[in-house]
LOLO-929119 format. One line per 4 residues: number of its first residue (from 1); their letters; for each residue x, y, z of C-alpha. Coordinates in nm, 3 decimals, decimal comma, padded with zeros to 5 digits, m for minus. Layout:
N
NUM) a) X/Y/Z ~ ...
This chain:
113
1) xxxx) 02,172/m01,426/00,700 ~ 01,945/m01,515/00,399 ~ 01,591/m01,384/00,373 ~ 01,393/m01,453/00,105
5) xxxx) 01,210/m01,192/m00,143 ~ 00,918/m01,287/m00,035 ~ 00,944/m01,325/00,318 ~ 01,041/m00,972/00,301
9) xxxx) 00,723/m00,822/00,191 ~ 00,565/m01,017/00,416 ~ 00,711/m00,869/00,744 ~ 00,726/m00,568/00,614
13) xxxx) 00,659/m00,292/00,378 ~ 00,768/m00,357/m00,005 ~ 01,006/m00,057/m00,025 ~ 01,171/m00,189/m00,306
17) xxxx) 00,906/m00,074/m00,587 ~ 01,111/00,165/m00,862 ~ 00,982/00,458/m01,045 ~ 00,845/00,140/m01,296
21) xxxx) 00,780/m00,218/m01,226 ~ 01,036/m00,306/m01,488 ~ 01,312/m00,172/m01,301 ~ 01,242/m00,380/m01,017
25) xxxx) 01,247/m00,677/m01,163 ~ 01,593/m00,548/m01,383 ~ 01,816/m00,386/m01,056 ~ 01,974/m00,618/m00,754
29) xxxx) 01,790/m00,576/m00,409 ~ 02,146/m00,464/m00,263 ~ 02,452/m00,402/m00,421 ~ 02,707/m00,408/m00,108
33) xxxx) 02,917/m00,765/m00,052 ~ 02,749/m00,764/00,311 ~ 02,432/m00,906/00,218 ~ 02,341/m01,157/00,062
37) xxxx) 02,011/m01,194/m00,100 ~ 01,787/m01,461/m00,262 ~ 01,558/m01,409/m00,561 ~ 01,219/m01,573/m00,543
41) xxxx) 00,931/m01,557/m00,811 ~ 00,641/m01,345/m00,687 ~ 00,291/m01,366/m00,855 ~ 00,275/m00,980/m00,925
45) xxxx) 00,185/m00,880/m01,275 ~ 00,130/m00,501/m01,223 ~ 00,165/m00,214/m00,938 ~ m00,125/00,049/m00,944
49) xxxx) m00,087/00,327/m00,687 ~ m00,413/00,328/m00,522 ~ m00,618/00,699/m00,439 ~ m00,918/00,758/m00,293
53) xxxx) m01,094/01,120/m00,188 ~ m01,340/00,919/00,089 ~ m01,141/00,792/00,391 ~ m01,382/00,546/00,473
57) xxxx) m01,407/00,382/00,134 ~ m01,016/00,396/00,109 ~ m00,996/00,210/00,462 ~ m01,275/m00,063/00,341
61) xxxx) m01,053/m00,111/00,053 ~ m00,778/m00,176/00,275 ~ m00,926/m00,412/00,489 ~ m01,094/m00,619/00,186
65) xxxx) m00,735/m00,590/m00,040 ~ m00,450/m00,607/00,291 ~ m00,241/m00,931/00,145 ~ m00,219/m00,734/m00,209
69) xxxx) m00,128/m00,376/m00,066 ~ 00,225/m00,227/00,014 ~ 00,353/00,082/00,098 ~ 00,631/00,246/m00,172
73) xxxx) 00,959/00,407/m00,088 ~ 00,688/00,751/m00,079 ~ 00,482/00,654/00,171 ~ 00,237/00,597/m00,083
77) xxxx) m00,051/00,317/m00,077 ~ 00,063/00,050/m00,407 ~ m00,190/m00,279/m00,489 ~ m00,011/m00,557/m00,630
81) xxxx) m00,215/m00,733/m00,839 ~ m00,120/m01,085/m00,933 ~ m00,342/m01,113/m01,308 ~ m00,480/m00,859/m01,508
85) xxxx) m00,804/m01,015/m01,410 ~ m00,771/m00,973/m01,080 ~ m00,668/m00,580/m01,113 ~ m01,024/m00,547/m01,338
89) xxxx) m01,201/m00,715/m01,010 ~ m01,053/m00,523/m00,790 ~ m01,158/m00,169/m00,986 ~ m01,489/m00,288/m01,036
93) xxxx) m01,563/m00,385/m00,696 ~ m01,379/m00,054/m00,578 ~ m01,511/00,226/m00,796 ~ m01,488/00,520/m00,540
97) xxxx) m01,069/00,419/m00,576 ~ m00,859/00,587/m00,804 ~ m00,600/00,355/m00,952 ~ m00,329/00,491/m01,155
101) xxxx) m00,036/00,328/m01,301 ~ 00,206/00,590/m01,271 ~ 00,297/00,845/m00,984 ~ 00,450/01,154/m00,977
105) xxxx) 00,741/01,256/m00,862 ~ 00,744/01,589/m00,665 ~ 00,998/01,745/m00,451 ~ 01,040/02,036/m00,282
109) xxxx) 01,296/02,303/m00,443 ~ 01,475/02,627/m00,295 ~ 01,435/02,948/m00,507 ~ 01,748/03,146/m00,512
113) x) 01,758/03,545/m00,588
């Protein structure tokens, strides 16, 4: 079966976003000989992980931005901005949101005595 890239984040979360957008664009989407995958040209210039303290402003946000938002391997709320110019826009017209263009990686650890 052969899905495109694109068709992809359509139906569905983009789970595929890496610690930085270059490695996305650098590693396969699978590695295993039992699928087969396309590569399609997306208009995405940058990721910015998107943060906002007031619920309702974050879900306004959401409703205004849904076709340029995805959800990260995390869980974690990513806009996809296809120009530069459109990620100024978008933080201008937003200014309660907190965009950031990295995110930190924090897991749980067991102390041992």
């Amino acid at each position: 079966m052969r899905a495109s890239l694109s068709s992809q984040i359509l139906r569905k979360p983009l789970f595929l976003l890496a610690r930085t957008w270059e490695n996305l664009r650098l590693r396969p989407l699978c590695s295993s000989p039992l699928f087969k995958a396309a590569f399609e040209n997306v208009a995405i210039t940058t990721a910015r992980w998107v943060h906002c303290e007031n619920a309702k402003k974050l879900e306004q946000f959401r409703e205004k931005n849904a076709c340029h938002l995805a959800i990260d391997a995390a869980g974690e709320l990513v806009y996809l901005a296809p120009s530069r110019v459109n990620l100024q826009l978008a933080q201008e017209r937003a200014p309660d949101v907190r965009f950031a263009a990295t995110r930190e990686h924090a897991s749980t650890a067991t102390l041992v005595a």
